[in-house]
N, C-alpha and C positions, 0 to 999 in steps of 0.2 A: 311631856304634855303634847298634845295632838298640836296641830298650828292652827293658827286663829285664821279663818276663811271670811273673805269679802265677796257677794255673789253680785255682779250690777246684774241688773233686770230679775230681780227675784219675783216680781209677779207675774213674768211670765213664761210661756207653757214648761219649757225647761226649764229656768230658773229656778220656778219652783220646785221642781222636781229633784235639780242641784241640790237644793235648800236641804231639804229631805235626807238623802244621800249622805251624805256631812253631816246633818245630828246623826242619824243610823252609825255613822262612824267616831260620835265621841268629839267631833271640831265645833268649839266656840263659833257662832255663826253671825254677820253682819248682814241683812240684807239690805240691798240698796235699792230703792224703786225709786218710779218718776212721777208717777200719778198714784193718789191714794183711790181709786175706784179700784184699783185690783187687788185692794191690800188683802181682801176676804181666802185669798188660796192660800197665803199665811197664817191665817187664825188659828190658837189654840199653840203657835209654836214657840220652843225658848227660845227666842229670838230676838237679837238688837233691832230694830228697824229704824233705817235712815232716811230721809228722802233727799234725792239728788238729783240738780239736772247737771245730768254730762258734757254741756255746753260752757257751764261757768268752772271755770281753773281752778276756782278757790275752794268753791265747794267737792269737788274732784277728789281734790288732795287732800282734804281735810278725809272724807271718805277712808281714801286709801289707806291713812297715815294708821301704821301698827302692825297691819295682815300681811300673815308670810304666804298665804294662796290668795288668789288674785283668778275669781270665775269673771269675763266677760260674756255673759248671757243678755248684753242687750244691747247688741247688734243694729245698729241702722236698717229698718227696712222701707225700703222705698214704694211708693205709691206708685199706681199706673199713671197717674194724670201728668204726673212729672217728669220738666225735661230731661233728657238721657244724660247731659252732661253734666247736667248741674249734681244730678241724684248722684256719679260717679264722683264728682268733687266733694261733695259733702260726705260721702260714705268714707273713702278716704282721709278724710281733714277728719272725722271723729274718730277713728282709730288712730292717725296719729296724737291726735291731742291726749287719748290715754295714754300711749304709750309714752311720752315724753313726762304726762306726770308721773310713770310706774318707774324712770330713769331716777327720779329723784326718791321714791319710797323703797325701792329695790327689795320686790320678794321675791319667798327662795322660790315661785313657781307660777305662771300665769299660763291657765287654760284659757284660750280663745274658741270661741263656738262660733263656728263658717256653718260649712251646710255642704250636704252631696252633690247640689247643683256645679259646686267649683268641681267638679272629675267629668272629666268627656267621656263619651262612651264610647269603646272600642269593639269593632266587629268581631266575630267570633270567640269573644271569651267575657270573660265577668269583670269589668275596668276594678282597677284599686286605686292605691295612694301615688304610686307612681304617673298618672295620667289625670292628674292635678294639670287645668288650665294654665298655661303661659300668661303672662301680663307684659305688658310694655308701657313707656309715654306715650307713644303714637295711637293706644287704645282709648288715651281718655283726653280729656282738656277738650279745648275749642278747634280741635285737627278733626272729629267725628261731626260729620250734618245732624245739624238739629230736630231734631224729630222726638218722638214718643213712644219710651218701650221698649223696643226691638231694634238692633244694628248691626251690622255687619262688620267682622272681623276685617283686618286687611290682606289675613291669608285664603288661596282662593279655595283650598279643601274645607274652611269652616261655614257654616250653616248661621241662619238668622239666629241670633241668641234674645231671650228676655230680656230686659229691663234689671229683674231681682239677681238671675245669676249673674249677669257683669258686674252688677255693682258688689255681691261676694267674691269672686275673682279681685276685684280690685282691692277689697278690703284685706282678705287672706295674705295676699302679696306685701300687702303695706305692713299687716300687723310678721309675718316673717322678716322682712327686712330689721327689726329690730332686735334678731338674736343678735347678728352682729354688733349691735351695739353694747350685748351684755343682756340681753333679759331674758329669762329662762321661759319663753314659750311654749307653750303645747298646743296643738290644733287640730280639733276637733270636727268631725264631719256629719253631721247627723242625716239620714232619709229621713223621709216624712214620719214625726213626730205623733203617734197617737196614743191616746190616755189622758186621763182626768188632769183638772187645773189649770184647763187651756182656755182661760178667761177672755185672752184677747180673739178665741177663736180662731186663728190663720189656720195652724194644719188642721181643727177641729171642723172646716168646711168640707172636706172628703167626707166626713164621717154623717155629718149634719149633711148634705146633699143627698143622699139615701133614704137617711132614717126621717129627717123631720120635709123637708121639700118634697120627696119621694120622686125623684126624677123620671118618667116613664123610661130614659133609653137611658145609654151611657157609649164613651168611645173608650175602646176595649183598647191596652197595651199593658205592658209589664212593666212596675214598678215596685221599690223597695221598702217596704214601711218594716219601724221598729218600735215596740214597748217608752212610751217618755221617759219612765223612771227606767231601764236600762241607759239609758242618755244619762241618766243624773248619776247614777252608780260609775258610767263609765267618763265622765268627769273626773270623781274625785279618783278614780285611778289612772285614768291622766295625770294630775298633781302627783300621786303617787308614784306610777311605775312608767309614766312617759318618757320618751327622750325628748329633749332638748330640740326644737327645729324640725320634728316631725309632726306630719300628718295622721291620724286616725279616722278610719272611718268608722261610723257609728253605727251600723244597720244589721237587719234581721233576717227578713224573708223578702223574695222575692214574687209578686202576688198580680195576677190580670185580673185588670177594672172588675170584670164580672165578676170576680170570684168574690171579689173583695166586698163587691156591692153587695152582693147574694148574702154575705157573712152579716156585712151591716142592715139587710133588711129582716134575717131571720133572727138576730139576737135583738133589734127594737119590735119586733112581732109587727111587721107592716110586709107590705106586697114588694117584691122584689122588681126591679125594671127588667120591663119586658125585651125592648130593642136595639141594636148596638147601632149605634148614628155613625154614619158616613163620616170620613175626614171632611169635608169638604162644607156640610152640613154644620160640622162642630168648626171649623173656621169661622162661618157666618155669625154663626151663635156667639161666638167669641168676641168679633169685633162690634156686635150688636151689645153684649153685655160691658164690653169695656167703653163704649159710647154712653152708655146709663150710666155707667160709672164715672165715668169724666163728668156727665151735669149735676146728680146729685151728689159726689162729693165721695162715693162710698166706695169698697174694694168690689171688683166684680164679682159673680157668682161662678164665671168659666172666664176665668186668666187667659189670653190667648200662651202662654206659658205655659200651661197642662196641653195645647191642642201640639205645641213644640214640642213638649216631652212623647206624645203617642208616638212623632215616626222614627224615633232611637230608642223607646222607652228606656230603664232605668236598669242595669241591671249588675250589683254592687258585689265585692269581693270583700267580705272582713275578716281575714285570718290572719289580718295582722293584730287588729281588735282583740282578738279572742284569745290568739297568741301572749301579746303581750300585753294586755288590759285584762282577761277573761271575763271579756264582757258578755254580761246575762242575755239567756237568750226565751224570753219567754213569747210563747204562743199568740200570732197574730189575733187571733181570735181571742183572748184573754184581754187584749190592751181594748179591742172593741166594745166589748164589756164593759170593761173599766170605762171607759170614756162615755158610752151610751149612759150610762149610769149615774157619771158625777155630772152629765148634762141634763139628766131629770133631776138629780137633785137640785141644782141651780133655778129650774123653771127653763132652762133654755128649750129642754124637750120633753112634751106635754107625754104624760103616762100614757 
């Protein structure tokens, strides 16, 4: 019999898409969400549905207790308004608090979903899994100045980092420290995530910036976007054919702003942007949108973390993926589709 699978964060972008992947394969399926507003990307599925908050011990374990795969798909993501340290302690303190209750349920396999942000970019070749971020104590706690967002490393060749990748680095680091203790990890690396069911919209704002905002410019660089449901397929082959205490990287193609806008403006039938903004320009814009951002409450429209990614852009090796997950590799332009699509379905984007 297939193993009974627990997904946390099933209603979101990948979650769902986990969720998916796992009936496609025949696994009894749990899913565990937080808030019932997204439970709609679930609908229609055989599916147990639990609600949990991952905060409380009791309801945790109760969750877990039974499932021999063990999907973390609901990662702390931290807010721009928030302090750096605090975001860094809490993102840490909720990975261990699973992993200490997953010590007591012990399954035969726990995928953990990180993100591409944790691989630094290396000059002259395509980075992989080996150039995975270092961590230390002296990165996090009350040793780093209080500030918001962005910080500086204490080595003098690293560059200003986001707010979101440190606190992935710190969590990745934390959720591996617990093979030693016995838990059969996998970790997972995903690019930017596009395709339907991305309810809470985070990666679905590349796509939606084009087609429904229609940006007149863009700031041109190379990055790596991949299909959601090859993310979910390449999950449960993680469970399956992962090693223990390894990395995976999750990605597809490697794709310039332009191109990618261009793709997203011809397949929602609207006017492509016309002009590529200055770095310097999109700095501004940046810290002006993360200023709105901090008073109403809400995530920015331009991150200063995408204006961070222009001057290394993204540029990802998975042949280890492919290697040893054979993970699907479908057409960027297919996932845009897909995602334009279940956005008009939704009402998010007007026909």
């Amino acid at each position: 019999m297939s193993p009974r699978a627990l997904v946390l964060g099933a209603t979101g972008h990948i979650g769902a898409h986990v969720v998916r992947a796992l009936l496609a394969d025949g696994h009894p399926v749990r899913a565990a969400y937080h808030n019932p507003r997204f439970l709609s990307v679930l609908e229609g599925l055989p599916i147990e549905r639990v609600q949990v908050d991952l905060e409380r011990d009791e309801e945790l374990s109760r969750a877990l207790e039974g499932y021999e795969w063990v999907f973390d798909a609901a990662g702390y993501y931290p807010r721009i308004q928030e302090r750096r340290a605090h975001a860094i302690e809490r993102g840490i303190a909720s990975v261990n608090r699973l992993m200490r209750s997953l010590l007591h349920t012990r399954p035969s396999r726990v995928v953990f979903t990180s993100s591409a942000a944790t691989i630094r970019q290396v000059p002259g070749r395509l980075a992989n899994e080996t150039d995975a971020e270092p961590w230390s104590p002296r990165h996090g706690g009350a040793t780093l100045p209080r500030q918001r967002g962005w910080f500086r490393l204490g080595r003098p060749q690293d560059q200003w980092r986001p707010l979101y990748a440190t606190v992935k680095i710190a969590m990745e680091h934390e959720a591996l420290r617990f093979v030693s203790e016995g838990l059969p990890i996998v970790v997972v690396n995903p690019s930017l995530c596009v395709g339907e069911y991305d309810a809470h919209r985070f990666s679905g704002r590349a796509v939606l910036a084009f087609a429904k905002y229609r940006l007149p410019c863009y700031l041109d660089y190379v990055f790596n976007a991949v299909y959601t449901g090859d993310v979910g397929v390449g999950h449960v082959r993680a469970a399956e054919q992962g090693r223990i205490g390894e990395r995976y990287l999750l990605s597809c193609q490697q794709v310039r702003v332009r191109d990618f806008a261009r793709l997203v403006a011809t397949i929602a039938g609207v006017s492509p942007p016309r002009w590529e903004s200055p770095r310097l320009v999109a700095h501004v814009l940046a810290w002006g949108s993360e200023l709105v951002a901090g008073m109403t409450r809400r995530e920015p429209w331009l991150p200063r973390q995408v204006v961070h990614l222009s001057r290394t852009g993204q540029r990802l090796d998975n042949a280890k993926a492919l290697r040893e997950l054979h993970l699907p590799q479908t057409p960027i332009d297919e996932a845009i589709r897909r995602a334009i699509g279940w956005f008009r379905q939704e009402g998010i984007l007007a026909i």
